[in-house]
N, C-alpha and C positions, 0 to 999 in steps of 0.2 A: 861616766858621769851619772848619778843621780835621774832616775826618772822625771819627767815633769809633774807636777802636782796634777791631780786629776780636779776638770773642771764640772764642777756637780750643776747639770744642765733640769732647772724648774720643771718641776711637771707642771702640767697643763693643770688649773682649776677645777676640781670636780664639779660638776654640772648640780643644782640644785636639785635636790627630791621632788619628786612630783608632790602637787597640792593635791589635800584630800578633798575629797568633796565631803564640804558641812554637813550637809544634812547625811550623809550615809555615816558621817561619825558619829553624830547625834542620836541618829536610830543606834547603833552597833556598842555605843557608850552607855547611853542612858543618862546622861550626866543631868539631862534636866526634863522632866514629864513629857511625856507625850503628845499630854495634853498644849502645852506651852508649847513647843518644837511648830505643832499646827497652825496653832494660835496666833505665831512669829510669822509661818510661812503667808497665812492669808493677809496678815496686817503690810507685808512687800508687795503680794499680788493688789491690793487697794491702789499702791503707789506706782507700779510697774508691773502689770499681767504679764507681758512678754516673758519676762526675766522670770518669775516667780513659776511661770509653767513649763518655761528650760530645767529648773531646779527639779521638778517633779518628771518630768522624761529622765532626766539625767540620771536621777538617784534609782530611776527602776530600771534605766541598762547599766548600772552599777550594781546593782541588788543580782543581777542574772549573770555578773560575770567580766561585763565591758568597762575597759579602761578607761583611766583619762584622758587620755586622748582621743577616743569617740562622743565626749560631751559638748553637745550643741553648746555652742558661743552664744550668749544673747546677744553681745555686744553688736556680733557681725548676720546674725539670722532672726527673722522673725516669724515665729511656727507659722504664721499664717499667711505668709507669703511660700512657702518649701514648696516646691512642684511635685509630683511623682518621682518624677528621676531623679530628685537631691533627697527625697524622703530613703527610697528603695537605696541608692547608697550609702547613705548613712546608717540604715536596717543592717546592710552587709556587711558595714567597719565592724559593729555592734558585735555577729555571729564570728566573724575571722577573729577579735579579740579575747570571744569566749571560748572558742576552740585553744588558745594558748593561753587560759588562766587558770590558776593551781588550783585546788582546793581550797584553800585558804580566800581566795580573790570572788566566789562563787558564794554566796548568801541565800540565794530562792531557785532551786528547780522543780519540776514538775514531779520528781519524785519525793519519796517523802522523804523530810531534810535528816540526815545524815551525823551531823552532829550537834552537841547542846549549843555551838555558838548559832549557829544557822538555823535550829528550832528555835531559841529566843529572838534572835531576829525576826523572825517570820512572824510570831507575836506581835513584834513593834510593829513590823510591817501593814499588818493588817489594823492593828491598834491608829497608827498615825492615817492612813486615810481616812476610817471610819469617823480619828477625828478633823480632819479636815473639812469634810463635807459639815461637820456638824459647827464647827466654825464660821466657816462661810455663813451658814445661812444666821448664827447669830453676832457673827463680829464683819459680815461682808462688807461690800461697796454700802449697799442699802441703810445697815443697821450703824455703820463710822460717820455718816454725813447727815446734815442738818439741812434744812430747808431753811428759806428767807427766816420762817415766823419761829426756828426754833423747833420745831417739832420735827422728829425722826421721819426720811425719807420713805418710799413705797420698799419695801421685805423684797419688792420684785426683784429687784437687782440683785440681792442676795442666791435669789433661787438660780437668775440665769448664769451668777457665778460657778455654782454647783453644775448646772448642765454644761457649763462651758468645759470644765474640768472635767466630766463625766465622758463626754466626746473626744477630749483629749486624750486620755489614756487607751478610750474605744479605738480607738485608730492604731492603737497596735494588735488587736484583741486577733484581727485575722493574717498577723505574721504567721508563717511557717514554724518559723522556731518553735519550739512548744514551752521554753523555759521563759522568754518572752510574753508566748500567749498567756501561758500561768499568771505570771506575774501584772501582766496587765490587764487580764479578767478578775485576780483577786481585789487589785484596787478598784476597779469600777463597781464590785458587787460590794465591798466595804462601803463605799460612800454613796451607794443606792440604798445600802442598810441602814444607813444616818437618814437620809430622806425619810425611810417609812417610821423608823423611831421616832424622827422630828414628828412627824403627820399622827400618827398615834396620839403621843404625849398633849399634842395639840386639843385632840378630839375629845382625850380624855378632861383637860381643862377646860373645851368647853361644853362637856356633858355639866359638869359639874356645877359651870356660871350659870347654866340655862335652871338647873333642879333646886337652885341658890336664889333664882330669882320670881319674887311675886306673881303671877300668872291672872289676867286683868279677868274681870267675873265672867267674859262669854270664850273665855280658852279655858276657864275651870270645868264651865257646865259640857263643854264641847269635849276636853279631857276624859270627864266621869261618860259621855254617853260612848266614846270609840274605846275605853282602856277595855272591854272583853274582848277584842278583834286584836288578831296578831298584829296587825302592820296601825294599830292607835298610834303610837308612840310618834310614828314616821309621818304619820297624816296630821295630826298636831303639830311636828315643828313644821312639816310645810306649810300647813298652814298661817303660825308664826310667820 
């Protein structure tokens, strides 16, 4: 007799791909500025800090190597509740993932980068914090919200955005790892680089309001008698 017809048993559904993380596509694409990328991130952190500062851990133990499956949930953690103990293992997942990522999967080490994708990377990399910090302080909590009367709230809130972010990434700075420490010292020195440029640019504007504006007759006379003494300048605006 005839064989029985063979019965063609389903395979199993392949499991879906893992999701990338946005923002490490963003950086690694370029599909839209830099500048914009930052600009996007702090307009979330306005709405949601938790979430918004999961995004920035996340994308730099992606940037060093660690998977998706080592990226803090905002949903289920809030950085500022992590103890020691859940910090220190989730540090671990981080190093066990980078130990088993390719070349390919590894963006930022402490040596110097290796090929053109991961040198241009490293570019955004330091590009996108630098503009972050520089964000914050002019699209932060402070600079997006209004007061009763309509006028822009206190800059302060902007600033302790910046610090708040600053201390977040410091908090990896003394991991062991060194491809970590790299990584999390270059962001914090990027966006302390934004603070002094901001502070700068500042000083430089108001050198400039001050040399701009009128000087009432007893700062002129008082001007002309300190301007042969090095420190005139300084003794005049205090005095101002």
């Amino acid at each position: 007799p005839p064989p029985p017809p063979l019965t063609l048993i389903p395979s199993p559904p392949l499991p879906p791909p893992a999701p990338q993380n946005a923002l490490l596509t963003a950086l690694l694409k370029r599909s839209k500025s830099i500048d914009t990328v930052a600009a996007d991130l702090v307009e979330r952190h306005n709405a949601d800090p938790n979430s918004a500062q999961c995004e920035l851990v996340n994308v730099l133990f992606r940037s060093v190597g660690g998977s998706q499956s080592c990226e803090i949930d905002a949903s289920k953690y809030k950085l500022e509740e992590i103890d020691d103990d859940l910090w220190a293992s989730m540090i671990t997942n981080v190093v066990a993932d980078m130990q088993k990522a390719t070349s390919s999967q590894v963006f930022i080490t402490a040596k110097r980068a290796s090929t053109k994708v991961s040198a241009k990377f490293l570019d955004s990399f330091k590009s996108f914090w630098f503009a972050i910090a520089d964000s914050a302080l002019s699209e932060g909590a402070g600079a997006s919200k209004k007061s009763g009367s309509g006028a822009p709230t206190s800059a302060r809130l902007d600033v302790e955005l910046v610090k708040d972010l600053i201390l977040r990434v410091t908090e990896l700075v003394g991991v062991g790892q060194p491809d970590i420490r790299f990584a999390s010292s270059l962001a914090a020195f990027e966006m302390s680089r934004a603070v002094l440029t901001k502070i700068v640019s500042l000083s430089n504007n108001l050198a400039i309001a001050e040399s701009s504006t009128p000087l009432p007759p007893e700062i002129g006379r008082e001007l002309l008698r300190t301007r042969s003494t090095p420190l005139g300048a300084s003794s005049v605006r205090w005095r101002r």
